[in-house]
C-alpha positions as CSV (number, residue, x, y, z in Angstrom):
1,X,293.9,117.1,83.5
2,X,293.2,119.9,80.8
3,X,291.7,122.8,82.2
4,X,290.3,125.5,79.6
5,X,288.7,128.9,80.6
6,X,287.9,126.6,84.7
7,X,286.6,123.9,82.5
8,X,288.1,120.7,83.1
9,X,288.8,118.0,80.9
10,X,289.9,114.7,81.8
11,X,292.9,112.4,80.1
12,X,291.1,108.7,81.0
13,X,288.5,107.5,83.0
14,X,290.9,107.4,86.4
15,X,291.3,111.5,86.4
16,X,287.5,112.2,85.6
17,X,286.5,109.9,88.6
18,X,289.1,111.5,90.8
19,X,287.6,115.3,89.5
20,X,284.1,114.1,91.0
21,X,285.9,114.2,94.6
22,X,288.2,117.1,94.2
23,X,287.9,120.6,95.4
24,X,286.3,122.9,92.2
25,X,284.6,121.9,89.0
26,X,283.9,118.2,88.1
27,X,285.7,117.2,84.6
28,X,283.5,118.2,81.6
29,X,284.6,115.3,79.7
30,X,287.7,114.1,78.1
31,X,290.8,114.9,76.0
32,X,292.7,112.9,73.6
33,X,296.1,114.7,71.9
34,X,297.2,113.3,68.9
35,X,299.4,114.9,66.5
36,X,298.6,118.0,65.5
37,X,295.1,118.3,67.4
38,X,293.2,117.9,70.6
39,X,289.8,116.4,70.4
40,X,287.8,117.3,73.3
41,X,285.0,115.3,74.1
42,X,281.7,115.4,76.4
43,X,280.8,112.7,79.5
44,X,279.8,110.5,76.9
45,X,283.3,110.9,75.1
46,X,281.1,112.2,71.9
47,X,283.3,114.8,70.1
48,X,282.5,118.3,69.9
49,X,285.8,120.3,69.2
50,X,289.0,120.0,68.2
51,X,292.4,122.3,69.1
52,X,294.3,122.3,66.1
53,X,298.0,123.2,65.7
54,X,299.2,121.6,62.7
55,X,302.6,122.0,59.9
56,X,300.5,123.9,57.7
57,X,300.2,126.9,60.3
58,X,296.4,126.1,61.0
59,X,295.6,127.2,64.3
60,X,292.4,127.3,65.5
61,X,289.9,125.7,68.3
62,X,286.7,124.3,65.6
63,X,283.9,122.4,65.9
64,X,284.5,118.7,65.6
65,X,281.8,115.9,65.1
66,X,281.9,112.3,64.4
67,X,279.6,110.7,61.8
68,X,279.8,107.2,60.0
69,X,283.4,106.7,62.2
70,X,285.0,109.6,60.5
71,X,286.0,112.9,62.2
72,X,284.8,116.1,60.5
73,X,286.1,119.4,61.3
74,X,284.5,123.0,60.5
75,X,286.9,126.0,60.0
76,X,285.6,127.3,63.3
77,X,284.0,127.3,66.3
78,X,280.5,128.0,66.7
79,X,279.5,130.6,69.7
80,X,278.6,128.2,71.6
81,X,281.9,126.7,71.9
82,X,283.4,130.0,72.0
83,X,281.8,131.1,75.2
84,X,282.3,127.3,76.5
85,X,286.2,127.3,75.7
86,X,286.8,131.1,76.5
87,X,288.2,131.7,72.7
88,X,289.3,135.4,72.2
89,X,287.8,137.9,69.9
90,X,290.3,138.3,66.8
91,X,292.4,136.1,64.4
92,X,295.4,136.8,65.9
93,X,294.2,136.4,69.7
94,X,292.6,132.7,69.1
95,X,295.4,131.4,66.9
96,X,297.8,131.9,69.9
97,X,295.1,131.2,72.3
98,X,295.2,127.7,70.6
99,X,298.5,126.8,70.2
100,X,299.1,128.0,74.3
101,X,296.4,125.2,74.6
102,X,298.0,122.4,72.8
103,X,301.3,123.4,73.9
104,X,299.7,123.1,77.9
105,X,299.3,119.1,77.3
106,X,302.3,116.8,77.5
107,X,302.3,114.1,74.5
């Protein structure tokens, strides 16, 4: 389980069941790490943002979106997911804030 500013977001379908029967929050929706990047998804596993920590020193939480069976990424996130996700005020806060996130999920 992924939790990000108390919102929790499940690996598979076994941990988002489980969340519905646990003591807090139930899951938001789901995670998938890949390399590089997080994708965090809704209930309906529709992306929505990405956690990016990558070899060109990009480091960022962005909007993500899927259209035509490609994933696009914007250079940021909106408000919306800012409040959502907890994201600090300043370039230097979110780009740690980011990598702390990808680095909080084993491969």
């Amino acid at each position: 389980m992924l939790i990000i500013n108390n919102i929790k977001f499940a690996k598979n379908d076994r941990e988002f069941t489980n969340s519905l029967f646990e003591t807090g929050n139930t899951a938001y929706g789901f995670y998938k790490k890949l390399k590089g990047r997080i994708h965090l998804m809704d209930m309906q596993r529709n992306i929505f943002a990405a956690v990016i920590v990558n070899n060109h020193d990009f480091k960022a939480v962005v909007n993500a979106v899927k259209l035509d069976g490609k994933i696009h990424y914007q250079h940021g996130a909106s408000s919306i997911t800012e409040k959502l996700l907890g994201i600090p005020d300043g370039y230097i806060a979110s780009r740690d804030y980011a990598e702390t996130v990808f680095n909080s999920v084993e491969a």
